[in-house]
C-alpha positions as CSV (number, residue, x, y, z in Angstrom):
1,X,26.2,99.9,165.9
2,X,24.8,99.3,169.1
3,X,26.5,96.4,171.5
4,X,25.1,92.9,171.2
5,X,24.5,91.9,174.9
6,X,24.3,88.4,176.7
7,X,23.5,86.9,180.0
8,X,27.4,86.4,180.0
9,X,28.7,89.7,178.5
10,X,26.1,91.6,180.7
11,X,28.6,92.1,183.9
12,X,31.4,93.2,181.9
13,X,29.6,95.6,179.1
14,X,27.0,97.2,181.8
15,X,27.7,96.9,185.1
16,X,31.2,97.4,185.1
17,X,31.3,100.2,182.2
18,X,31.9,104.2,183.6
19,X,29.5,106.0,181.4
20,X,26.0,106.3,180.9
21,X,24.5,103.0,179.0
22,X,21.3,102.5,177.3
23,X,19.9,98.8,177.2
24,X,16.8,97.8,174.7
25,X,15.5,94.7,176.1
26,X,13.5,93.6,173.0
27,X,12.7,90.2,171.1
28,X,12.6,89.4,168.0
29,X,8.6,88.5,167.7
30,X,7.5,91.8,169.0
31,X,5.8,94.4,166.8
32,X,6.9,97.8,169.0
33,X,10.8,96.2,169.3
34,X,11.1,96.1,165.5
35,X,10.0,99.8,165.2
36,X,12.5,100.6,168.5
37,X,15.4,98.5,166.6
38,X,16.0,101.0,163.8
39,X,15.8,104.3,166.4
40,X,18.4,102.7,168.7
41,X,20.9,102.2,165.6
42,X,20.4,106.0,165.0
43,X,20.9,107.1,168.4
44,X,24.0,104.6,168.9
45,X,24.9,106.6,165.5
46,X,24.9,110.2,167.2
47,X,26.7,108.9,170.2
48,X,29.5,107.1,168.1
49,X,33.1,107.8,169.5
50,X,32.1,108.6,172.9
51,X,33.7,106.6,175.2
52,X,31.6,107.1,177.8
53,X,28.4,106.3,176.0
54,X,27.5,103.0,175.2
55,X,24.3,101.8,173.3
56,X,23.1,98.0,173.8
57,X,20.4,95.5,172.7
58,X,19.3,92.2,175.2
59,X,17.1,89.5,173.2
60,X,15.3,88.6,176.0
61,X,14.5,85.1,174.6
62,X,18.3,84.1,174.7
63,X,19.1,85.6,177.2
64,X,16.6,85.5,180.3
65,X,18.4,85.5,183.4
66,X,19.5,89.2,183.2
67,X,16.0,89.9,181.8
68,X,14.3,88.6,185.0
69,X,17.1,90.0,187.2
70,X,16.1,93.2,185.9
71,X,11.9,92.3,186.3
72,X,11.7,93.4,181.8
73,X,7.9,92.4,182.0
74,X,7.6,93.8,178.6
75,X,9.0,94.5,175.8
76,X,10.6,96.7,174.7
77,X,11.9,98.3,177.9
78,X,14.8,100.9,177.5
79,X,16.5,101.1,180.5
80,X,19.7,103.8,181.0
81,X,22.6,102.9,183.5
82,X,25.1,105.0,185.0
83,X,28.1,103.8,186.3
84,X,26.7,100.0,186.1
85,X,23.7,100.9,188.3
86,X,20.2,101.1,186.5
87,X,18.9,104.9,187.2
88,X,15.9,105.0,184.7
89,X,13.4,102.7,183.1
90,X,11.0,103.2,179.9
91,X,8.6,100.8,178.5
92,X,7.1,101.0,175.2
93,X,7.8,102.2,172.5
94,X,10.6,105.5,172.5
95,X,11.5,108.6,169.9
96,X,15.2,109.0,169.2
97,X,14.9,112.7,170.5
98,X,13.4,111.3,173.9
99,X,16.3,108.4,174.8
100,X,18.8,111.2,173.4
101,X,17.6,113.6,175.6
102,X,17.9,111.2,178.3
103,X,21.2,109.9,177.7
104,X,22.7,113.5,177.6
105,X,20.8,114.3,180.7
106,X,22.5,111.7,183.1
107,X,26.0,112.9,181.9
């Protein structure tokens, strides 16, 4: 199940984590997020027990401050972290092979 995140979790579970970390920045009114929703529960699936994997969701209504600190214009935008440092940004709508590949890539 992916991680639930929050303007005040964000420091702890991103930015501090060692690992590679996928963040869906989504809200709950857009069309393309509800399609992404159910892909990101799959991957967070193939990556279960890997402790240096970690899958995440932002609602970008709630929680806006780390949404503008990392300029999400729109939704839903994927972004993968390494180390707590954000190395790669998607937008749009992504397959589960693609943000898989991706993850396992930045290893």
């Amino acid at each position: 199940m992916a991680v639930e995140l929050t303007d005040k979790n964000f420091n702890e579970e991103i930015k501090e984590f060692k690992g590679v970390a996928l963040v869906d920045f989504w809200a709950p009114w857009c069309g393309p997020c509800k399609m992404q929703g159910p892909i990101i529960e799959e991957v967070s699936e193939e990556f279960k027990g890997k402790d240096n994997i970690k899958i995440s969701k932002l609602n970008v209504d709630e929680n806006q401050q780390t949404a503008s600190e990392f300029q999400v214009m729109s939704i839903p935008t994927l972004k993968i972290f390494k180390d707590g440092k954000a190395i790669e940004d998607m937008v749009g709508l992504q397959s589960k092979e693609s943000l898989i590949e991706k993850i396992n890539k930045n290893l």
